[in-house]
C-alpha positions in Angstrom: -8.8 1.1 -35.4 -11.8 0.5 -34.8 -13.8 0.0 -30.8 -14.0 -4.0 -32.2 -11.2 -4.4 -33.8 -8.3 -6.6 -32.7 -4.7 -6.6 -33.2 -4.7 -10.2 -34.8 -6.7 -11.4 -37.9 -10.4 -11.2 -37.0 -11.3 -12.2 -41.0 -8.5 -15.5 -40.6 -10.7 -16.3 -37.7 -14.0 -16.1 -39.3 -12.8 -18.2 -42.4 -11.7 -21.0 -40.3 -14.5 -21.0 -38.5 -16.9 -21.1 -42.0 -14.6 -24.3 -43.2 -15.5 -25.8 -39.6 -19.1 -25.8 -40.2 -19.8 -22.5 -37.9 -23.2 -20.3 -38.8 -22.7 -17.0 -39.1 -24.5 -16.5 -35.7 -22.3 -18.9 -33.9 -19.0 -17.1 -35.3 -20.3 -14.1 -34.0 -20.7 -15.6 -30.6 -17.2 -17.4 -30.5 -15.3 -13.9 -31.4 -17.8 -12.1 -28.9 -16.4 -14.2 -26.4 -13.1 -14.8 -27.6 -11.5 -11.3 -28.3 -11.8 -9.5 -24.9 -12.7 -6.1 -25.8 -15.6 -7.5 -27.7 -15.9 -9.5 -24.9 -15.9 -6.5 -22.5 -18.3 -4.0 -24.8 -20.8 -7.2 -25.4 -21.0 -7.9 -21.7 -19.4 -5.1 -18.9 -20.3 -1.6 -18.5 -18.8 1.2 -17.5 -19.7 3.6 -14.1 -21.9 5.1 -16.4 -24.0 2.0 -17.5 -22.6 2.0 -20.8 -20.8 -0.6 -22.6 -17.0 -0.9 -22.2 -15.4 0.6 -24.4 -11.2 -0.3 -23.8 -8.9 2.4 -24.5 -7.2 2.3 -28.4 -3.6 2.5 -26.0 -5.0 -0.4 -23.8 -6.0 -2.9 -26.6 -2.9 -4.8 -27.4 -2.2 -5.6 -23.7 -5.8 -6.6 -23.3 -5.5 -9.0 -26.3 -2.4 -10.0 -25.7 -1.2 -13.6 -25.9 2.0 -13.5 -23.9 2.5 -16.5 -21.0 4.6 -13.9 -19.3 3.7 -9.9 -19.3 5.1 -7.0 -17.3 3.5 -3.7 -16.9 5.1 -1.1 -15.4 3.0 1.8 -15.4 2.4 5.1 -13.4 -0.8 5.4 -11.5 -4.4 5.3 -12.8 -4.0 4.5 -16.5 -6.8 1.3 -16.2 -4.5 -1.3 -14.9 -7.2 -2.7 -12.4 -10.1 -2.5 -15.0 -7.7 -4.7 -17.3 -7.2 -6.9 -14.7 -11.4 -7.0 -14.3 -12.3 -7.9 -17.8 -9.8 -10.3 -17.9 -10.7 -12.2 -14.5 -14.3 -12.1 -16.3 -13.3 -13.4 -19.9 -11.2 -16.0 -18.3 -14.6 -17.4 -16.2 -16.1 -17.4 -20.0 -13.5 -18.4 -22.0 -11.1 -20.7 -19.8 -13.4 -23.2 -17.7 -11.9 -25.5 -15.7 -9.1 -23.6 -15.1 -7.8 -22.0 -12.0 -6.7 -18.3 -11.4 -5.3 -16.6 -8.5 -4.9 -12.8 -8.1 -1.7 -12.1 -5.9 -1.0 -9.0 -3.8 1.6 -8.5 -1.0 -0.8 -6.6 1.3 -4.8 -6.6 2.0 -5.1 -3.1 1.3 -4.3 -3.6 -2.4 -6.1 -7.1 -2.9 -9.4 -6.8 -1.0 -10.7 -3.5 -3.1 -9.9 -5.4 -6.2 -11.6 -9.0 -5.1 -14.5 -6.4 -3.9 -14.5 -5.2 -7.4 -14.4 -8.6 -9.2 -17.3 -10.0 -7.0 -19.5 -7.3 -7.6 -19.1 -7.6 -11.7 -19.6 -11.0 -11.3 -23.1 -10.5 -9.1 -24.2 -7.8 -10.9 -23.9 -8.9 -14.5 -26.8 -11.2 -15.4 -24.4 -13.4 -17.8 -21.7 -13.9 -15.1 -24.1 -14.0 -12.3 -25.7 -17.5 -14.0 -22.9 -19.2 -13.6 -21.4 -18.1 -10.3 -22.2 -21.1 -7.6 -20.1 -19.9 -4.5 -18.1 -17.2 -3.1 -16.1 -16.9 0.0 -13.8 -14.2 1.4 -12.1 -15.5 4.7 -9.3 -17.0 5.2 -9.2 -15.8 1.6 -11.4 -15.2 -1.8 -12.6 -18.1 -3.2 -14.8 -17.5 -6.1 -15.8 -20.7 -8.2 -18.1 -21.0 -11.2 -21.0 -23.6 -12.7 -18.3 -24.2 -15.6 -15.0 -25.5 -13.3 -13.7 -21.8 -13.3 -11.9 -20.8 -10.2 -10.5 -17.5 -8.6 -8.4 -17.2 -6.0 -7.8 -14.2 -4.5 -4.6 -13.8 -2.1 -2.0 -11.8 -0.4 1.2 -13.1 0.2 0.8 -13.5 3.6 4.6 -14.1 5.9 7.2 -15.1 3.9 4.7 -15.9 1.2 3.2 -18.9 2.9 -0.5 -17.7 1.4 0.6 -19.6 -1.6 1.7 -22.8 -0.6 -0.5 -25.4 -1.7 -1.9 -23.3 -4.7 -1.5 -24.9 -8.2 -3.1 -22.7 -10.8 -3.4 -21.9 -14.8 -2.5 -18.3 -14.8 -1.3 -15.7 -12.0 -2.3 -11.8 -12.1 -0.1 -10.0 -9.7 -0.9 -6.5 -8.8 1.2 -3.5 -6.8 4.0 -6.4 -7.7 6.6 -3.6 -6.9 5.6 -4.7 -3.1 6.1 -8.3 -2.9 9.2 -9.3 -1.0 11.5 -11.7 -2.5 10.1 -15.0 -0.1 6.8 -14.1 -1.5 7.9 -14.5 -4.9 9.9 -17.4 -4.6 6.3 -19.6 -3.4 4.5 -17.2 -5.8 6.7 -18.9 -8.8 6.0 -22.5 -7.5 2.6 -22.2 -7.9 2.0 -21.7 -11.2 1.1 -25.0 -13.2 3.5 -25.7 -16.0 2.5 -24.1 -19.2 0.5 -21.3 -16.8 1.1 -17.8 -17.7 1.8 -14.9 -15.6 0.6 -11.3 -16.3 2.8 -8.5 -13.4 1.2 -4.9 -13.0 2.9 -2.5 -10.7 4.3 0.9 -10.1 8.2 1.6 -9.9 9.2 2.4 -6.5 12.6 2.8 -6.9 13.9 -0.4 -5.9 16.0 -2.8 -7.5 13.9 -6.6 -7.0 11.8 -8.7 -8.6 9.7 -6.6 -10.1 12.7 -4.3 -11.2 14.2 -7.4 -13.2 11.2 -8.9 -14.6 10.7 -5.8 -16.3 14.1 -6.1 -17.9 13.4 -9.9 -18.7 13.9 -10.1 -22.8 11.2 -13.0 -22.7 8.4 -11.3 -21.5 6.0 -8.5 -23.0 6.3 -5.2 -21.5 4.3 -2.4 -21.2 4.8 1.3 -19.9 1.9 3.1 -19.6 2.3 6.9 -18.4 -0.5 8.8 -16.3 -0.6 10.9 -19.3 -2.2 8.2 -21.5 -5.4 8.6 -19.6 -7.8 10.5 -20.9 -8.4 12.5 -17.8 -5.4 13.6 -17.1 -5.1 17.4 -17.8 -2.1 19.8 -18.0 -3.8 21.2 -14.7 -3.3 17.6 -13.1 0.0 17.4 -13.9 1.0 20.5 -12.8 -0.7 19.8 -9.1 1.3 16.1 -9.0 4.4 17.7 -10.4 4.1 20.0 -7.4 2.8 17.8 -4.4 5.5 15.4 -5.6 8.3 18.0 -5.7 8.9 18.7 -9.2 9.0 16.6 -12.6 12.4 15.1 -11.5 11.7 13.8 -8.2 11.4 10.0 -7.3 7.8 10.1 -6.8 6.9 12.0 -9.9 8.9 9.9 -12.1 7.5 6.5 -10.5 3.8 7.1 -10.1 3.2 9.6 -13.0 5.9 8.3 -15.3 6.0 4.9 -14.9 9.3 4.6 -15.0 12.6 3.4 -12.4 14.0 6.2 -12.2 17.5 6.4 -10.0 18.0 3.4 -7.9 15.6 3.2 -4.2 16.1 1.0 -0.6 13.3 -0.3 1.5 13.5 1.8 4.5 12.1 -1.5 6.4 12.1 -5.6 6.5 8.6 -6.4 5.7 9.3 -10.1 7.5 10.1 -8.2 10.7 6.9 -5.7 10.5 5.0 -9.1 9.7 6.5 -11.2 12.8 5.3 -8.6 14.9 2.0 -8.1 14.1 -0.4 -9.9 16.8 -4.1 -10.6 15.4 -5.0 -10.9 19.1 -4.0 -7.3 20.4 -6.8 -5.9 22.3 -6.9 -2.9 19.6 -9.0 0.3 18.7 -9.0 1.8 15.0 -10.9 5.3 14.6 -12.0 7.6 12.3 -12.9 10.6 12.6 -14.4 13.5 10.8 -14.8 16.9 11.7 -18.0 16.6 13.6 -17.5 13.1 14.8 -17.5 12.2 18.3 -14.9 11.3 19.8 -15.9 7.5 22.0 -12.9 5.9 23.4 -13.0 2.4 25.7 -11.4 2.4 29.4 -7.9 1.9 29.0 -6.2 -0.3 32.0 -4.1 1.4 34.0 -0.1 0.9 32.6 1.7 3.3 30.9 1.3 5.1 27.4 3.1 7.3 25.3 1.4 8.6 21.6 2.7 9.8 18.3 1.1 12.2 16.4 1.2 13.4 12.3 -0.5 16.1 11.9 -2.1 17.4 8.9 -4.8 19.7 7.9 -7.5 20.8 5.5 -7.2 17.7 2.6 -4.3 16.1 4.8 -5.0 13.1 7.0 -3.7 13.1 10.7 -2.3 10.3 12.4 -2.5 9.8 16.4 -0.8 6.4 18.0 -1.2 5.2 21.3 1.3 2.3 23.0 0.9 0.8 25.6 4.9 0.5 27.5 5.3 -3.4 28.8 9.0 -3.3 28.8 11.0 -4.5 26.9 8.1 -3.7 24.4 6.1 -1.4 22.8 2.1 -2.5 22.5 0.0 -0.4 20.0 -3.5 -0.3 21.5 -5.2 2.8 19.3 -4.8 4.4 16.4 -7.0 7.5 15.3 -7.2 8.7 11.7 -8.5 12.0 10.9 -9.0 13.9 7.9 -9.9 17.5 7.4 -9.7 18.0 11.2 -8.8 21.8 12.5 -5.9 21.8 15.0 -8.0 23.2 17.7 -10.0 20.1 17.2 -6.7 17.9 17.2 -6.3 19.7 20.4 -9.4 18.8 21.7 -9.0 15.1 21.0 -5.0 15.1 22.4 -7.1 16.7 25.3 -9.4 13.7 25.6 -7.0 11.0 25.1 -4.5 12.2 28.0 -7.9 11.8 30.5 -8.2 8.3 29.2 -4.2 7.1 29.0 -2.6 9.7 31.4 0.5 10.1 28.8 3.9 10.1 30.2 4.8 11.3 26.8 2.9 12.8 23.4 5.5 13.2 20.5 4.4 15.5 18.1 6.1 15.9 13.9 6.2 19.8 14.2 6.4 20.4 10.8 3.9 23.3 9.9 1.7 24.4 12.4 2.8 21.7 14.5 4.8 23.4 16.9 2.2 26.0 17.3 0.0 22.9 18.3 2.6 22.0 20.8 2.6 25.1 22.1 -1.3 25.6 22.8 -1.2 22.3 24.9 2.4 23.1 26.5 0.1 26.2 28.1 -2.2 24.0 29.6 0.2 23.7 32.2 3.9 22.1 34.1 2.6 18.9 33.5 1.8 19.5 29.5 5.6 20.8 29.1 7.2 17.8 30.3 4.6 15.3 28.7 4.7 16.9 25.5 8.0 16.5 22.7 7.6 18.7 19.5 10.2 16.7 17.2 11.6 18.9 13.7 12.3 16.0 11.3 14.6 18.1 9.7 16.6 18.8 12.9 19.4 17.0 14.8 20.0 15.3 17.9 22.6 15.5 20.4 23.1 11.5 21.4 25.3 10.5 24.9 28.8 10.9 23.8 30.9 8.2 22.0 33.3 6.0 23.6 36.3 8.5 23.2 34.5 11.3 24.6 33.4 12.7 21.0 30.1 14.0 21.1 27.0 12.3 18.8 24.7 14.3 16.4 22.3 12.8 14.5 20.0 13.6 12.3 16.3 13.4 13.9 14.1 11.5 11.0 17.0 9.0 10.7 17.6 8.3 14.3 13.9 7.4 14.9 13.4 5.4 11.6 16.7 3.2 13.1 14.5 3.1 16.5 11.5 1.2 14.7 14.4 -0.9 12.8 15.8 -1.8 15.9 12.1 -2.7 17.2 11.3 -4.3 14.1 14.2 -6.9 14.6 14.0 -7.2 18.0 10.8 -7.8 18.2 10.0 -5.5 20.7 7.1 -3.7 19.3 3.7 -5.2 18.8 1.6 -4.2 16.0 -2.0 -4.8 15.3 -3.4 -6.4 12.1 -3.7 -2.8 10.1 -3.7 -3.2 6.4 -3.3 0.9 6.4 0.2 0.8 8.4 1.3 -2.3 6.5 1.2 -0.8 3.1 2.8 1.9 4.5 5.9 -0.2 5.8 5.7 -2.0 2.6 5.9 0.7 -0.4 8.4 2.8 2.2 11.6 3.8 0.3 14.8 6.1 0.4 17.5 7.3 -1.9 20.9 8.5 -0.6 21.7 11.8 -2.1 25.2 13.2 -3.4 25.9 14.3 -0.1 25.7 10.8 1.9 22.1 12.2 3.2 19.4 10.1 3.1 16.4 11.0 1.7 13.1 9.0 2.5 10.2 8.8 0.0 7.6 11.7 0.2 4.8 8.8 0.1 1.9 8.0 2.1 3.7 7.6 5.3 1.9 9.5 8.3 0.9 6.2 10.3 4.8 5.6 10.2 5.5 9.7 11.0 3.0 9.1 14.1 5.0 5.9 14.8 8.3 7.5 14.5 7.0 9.9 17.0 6.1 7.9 19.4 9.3 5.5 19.5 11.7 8.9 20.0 9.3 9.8 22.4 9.8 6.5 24.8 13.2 6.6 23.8 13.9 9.9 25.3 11.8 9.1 28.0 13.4 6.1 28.8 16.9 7.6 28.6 15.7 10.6 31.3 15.3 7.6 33.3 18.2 6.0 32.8 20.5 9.3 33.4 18.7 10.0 36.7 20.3 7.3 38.2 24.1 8.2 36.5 26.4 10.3 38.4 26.9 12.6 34.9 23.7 12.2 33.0 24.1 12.2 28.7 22.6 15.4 27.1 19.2 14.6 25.7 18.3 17.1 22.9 14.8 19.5 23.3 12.6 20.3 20.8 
């Protein structure tokens, strides 16, 4: 097969188009436009400047008819770059129609709309014909020729699509979107539209899981492995960050595939009733040799959590503010390739600004070390700080018959943010980096009744995690001051 060729009759086309009267020249133009990887080499390039060539394994996705299509793929096989050229054909081919591309969080749309916009500005052919282009509330992008794109996440409970009546729907990450934000998602689609889902497995059995068992729809599994970059020496690095070739996250974002059966660890409709657009908030990051400028906090009470990482691993630090009965977060500080003596340093500067009652600290790794060079900075240090082993267990107050109550530490303060969550006792900033992570977080429950969480991109939750155990067990040292036999609170 050719880099032009199609998977339908190109010659059919071209004699149908002779008995209609078409020139040669004007055929050439009509399949230039209307088989899309013609489409794509005629008018995209690639980072290198070149024409876009598609991918022989990509093609019959790309020039697929289907009203209803289902990808379920591991990560970076060219999902988004289908996605691109089709958003772009559909402004050429399809005017006066009306797409929207769906996402359940900002993190995963906004990169994409960015994407789009800047084809369409920065290709002469597409750039004739845009005539507007906004980005807030949400991408609008509308064309000389009637053509629109929307570009939306799902917003709480899916409300983002109310009101929305469109020709055709690309969803992406669809393995995110909660089952509210599919049920307005469906509504919106004009009768006769079609609807094209990409996502990566995640474990879970929802929407996504069953479209991709749905007999009337075209489906598509595209390994990692069918991109052309991907070495033996790649997969041997995923196979080991991920825990072998058998683990959950292996099998989802490198295979493409289920795998055994997942549970969201949390209710993205709680996490999204307590986010507050209006918190007075402060998002870092920091670098190495970036200095460190914090506001003036007001005076109150604050406890942090902190994920620590090192080298290529990104640190997490949290700081709440503690307005009983909630939990206000007020910073967040993001670090990557930071030494621990300069996580020290910053801990260090953040305690002159907040005057912690209590820093929990994941001491995982060099963690506890960590803990240890700031517990020798003296009395006060030892009782602020709380060095938590997420592998480790904790000694609760005893049950109602007397029995005592060990539970295991990771679990225990994943139930605290649960409890939080539906409550509604913890406020959270608008953070598209924390809300991905509370949307793609997962566990299994192994053969033993254990649970095992995901292995993901979750150190803003870690942090977060630290910080709730830490107000818990500072809350509960209160509390047993004032009881005649105080509970046993575990150390770490």
């Amino acid at each position: 097969m050719t880099a032009l060729e199609a998977p339908w009759n190109v010659r059919r086309a071209r004699n149908r188009l002779r008995k209609r009267g078409f020139t040669e020249d004007e055929i050439q133009e009509w399949l230039d436009v209307h088989l899309r990887s013609r489409f794509a080499w005629r008018h995209l390039t690639d980072r290198a400047g070149a024409p876009w060539r598609v991918r022989d394994y990509q093609r019959p996705s790309l020039e697929s008819l289907a009203m209803r299509k289902v990808h379920c793929d591991g990560r970076d096989v060219g999902k988004t770059a289908e996605i691109e050229i089709i958003a772009a054909w559909a402004m050429a081919a399809r005017p006066h129609t009306e797409m929207l591309i769906a996402a359940q969080c900002e993190n995963h749309l906004f990169p994409l709309m960015q994407r789009l916009v800047r084809r369409f500005q920065g290709t002469p052919e597409l750039a004739a014909s845009l005539a507007e282009v906004k980005r807030s509330p949400s991408w609008y992008v509308r064309f000389t020729n009637g053509f629109v794109l929307w570009g939306r996440i799902a917003g709480p409970h899916g409300m983002n699509f109310q009101g929305l009546h469109v020709d055709w729907q690309i969803v992406d990450e669809a393995q995110e979107m909660t089952e509210p934000s599919w049920t307005e998602l469906f509504q919106s689609l004009n009768g006769g539209g079609a609807r094209w889902v990409y996502g990566v497995p995640n474990g879970l059995r929802n929407t996504f899981y069953r479209m991709t068992q749905l007999g009337d729809a075209e489906q598509y599994n595209w390994p990692s492995s069918l991109n052309p970059e991907f070495t033996a020496e790649k997969d041997a690095e995923l196979a080991r960050l991920y825990g072998g070739r058998e683990s959950s996250a292996y099998v989802h974002r490198v295979l493409g595939q289920h795998g055994a059966p997942a549970h969201a660890v949390f209710r993205l409709d709680d996490y999204a009733a307590c986010v507050d657009e209006g918190l007075d908030f402060t998002n870092l990051v920091l670098g190495e040799e970036d200095p460190l400028d914090l506001p003036a906090a007001p005076s109150g009470r604050y406890v942090m959590g902190c994920d620590l990482g090192y080298a290529r691993d990104p640190s997490e630090f949290v700081v709440y503010r503690v307005e009983p009965p909630h939990l206000i977060n007020v910073l967040r500080i993001h670090l990557r390739g930071v030494n621990y003596m300069r996580q020290q340093a910053v801990i260090e500067a953040l305690d002159r600004v907040y005057g912690f009652e209590g820093i929990g600290i994941d001491c995982g790794n060099n963690g506890r070390a960590l803990s240890h060079r700031l517990m020798a900075n003296g009395p006060e240090w030892c009782a602020k700080v709380k060095a938590f082993e997420f592998g480790a267990s904790i000694d609760l107050e005893p049950l109602p018959d007397g029995s005592p109550q060990r539970r295991p530490v990771k679990q225990f303060m994943t139930e605290l943010i649960e409890g939080h969550l539906t409550q509604g006792t913890i406020r959270f900033p608008r953070l598209p980096d924390r809300e991905t992570q509370y949307a793609g977080h997962t566990y299994q429950v192994g053969a033993s009744g254990h649970i095992v969480y995901d292995k993901g991109d979750d150190h803003i939750i870690d942090a977060d995690r630290c910080a709730v155990l830490c107000h818990y067990l500072l809350t509960e040292a209160e509390t047993a001051a004032a009881l005649p036999v105080p509970p046993r609170i575990a150390v770490f």
